[in-house]
Backbone as CSV, one residue per row, in Angstrom:
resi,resn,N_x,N_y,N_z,CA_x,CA_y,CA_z,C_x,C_y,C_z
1,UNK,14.459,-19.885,-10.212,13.051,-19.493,-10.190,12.266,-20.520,-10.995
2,UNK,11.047,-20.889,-10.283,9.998,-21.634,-10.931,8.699,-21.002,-11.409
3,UNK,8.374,-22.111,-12.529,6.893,-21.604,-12.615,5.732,-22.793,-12.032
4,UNK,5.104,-22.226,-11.086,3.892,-22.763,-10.859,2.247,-22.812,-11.002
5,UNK,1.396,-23.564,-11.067,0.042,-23.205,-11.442,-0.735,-23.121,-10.435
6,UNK,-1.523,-22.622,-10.110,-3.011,-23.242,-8.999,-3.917,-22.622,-9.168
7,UNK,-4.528,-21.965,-8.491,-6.030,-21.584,-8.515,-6.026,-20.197,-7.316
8,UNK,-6.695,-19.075,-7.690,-6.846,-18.217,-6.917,-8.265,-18.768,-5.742
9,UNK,-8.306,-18.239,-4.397,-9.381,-18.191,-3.590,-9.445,-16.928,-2.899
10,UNK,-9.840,-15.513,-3.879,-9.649,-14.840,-2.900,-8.103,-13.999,-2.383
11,UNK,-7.560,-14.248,-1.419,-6.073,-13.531,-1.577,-5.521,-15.024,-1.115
12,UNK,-5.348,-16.345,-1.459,-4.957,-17.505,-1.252,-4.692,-18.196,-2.521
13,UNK,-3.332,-18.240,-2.839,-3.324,-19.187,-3.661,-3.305,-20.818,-4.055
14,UNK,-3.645,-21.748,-4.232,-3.484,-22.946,-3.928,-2.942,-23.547,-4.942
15,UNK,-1.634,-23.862,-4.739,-0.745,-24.383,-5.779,-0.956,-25.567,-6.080
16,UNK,-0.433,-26.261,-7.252,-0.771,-27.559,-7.832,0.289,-28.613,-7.003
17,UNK,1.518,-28.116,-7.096,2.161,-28.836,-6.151,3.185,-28.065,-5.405
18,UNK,3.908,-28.537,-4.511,4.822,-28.093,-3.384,6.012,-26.736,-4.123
19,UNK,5.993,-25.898,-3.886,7.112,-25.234,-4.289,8.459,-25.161,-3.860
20,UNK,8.647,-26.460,-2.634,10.157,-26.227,-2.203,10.967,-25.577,-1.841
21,UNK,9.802,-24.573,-0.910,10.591,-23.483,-0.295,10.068,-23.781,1.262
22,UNK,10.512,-23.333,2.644,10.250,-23.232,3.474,9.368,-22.406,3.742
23,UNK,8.133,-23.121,5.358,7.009,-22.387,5.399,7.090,-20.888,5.930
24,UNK,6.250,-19.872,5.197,7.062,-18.548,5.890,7.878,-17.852,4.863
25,UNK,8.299,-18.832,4.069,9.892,-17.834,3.122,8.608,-16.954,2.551
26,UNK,9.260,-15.522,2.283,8.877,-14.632,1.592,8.936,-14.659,0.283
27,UNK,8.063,-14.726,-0.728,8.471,-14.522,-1.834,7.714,-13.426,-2.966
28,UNK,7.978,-13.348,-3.954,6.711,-12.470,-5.180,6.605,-13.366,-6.152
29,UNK,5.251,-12.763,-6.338,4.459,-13.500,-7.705,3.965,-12.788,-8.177
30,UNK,4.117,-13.268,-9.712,3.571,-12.254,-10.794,2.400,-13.221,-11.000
31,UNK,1.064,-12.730,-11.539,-0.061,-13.596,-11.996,-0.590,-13.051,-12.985
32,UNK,-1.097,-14.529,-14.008,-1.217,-14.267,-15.163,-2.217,-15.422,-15.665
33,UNK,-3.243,-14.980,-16.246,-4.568,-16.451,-16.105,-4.119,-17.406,-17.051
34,UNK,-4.397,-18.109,-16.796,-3.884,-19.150,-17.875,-5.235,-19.675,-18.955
35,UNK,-6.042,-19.233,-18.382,-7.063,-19.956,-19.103,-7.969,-18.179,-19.658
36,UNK,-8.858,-18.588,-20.830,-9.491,-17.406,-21.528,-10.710,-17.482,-20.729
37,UNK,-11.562,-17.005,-21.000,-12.726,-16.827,-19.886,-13.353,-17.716,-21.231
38,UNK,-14.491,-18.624,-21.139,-15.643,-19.206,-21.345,-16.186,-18.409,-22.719
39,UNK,-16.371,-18.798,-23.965,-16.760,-17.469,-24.777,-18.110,-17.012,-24.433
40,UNK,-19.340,-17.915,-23.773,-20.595,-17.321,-23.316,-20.177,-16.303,-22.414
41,UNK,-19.318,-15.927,-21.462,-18.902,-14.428,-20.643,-18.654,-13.279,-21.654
42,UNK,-18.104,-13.207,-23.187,-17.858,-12.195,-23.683,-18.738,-11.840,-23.575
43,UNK,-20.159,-12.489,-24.303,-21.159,-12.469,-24.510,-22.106,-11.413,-23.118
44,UNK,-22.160,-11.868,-22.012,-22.775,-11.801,-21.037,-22.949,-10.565,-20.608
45,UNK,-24.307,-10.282,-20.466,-24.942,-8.784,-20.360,-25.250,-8.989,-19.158
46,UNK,-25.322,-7.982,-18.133,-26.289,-7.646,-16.733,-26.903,-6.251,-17.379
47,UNK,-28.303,-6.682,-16.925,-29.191,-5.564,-17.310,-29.594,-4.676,-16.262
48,UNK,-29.009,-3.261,-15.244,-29.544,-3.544,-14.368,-31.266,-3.166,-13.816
49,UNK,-31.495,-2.802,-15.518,-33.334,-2.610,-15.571,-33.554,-3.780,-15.175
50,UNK,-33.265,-4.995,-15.228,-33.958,-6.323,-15.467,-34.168,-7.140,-14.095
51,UNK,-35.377,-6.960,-13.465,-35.054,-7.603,-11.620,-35.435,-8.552,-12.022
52,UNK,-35.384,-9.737,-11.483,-35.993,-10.992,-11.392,-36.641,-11.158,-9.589
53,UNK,-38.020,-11.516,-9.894,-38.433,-11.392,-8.553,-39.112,-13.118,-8.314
């Protein structure tokens, strides 16, 4: 078993590189972010009084 990185799109993952398995093989993945969110998102309020028109 390997570990690989990429990027979510949605229900598509796009790996960084080839995983060396055949196209089709079935497999599972566990996912786990690698990165913290941005600290301005802790931060980040939606108001939903607040329209912008």
């Amino acid at each position: 078993m390997s570990a690989l990185q990429g990027v979510i799109h949605g229900k598509t993952i796009e790996l960084e590189q080839e995983p060396g398995l055949p196209e089709g093989q079935r497999v599972t993945v566990e996912i786990r972010p690698l990165d913290e969110p941005p600290a301005w998102l802790e931060r980040f309020v939606v108001d939903p009084l607040v329209l912008v028109s």
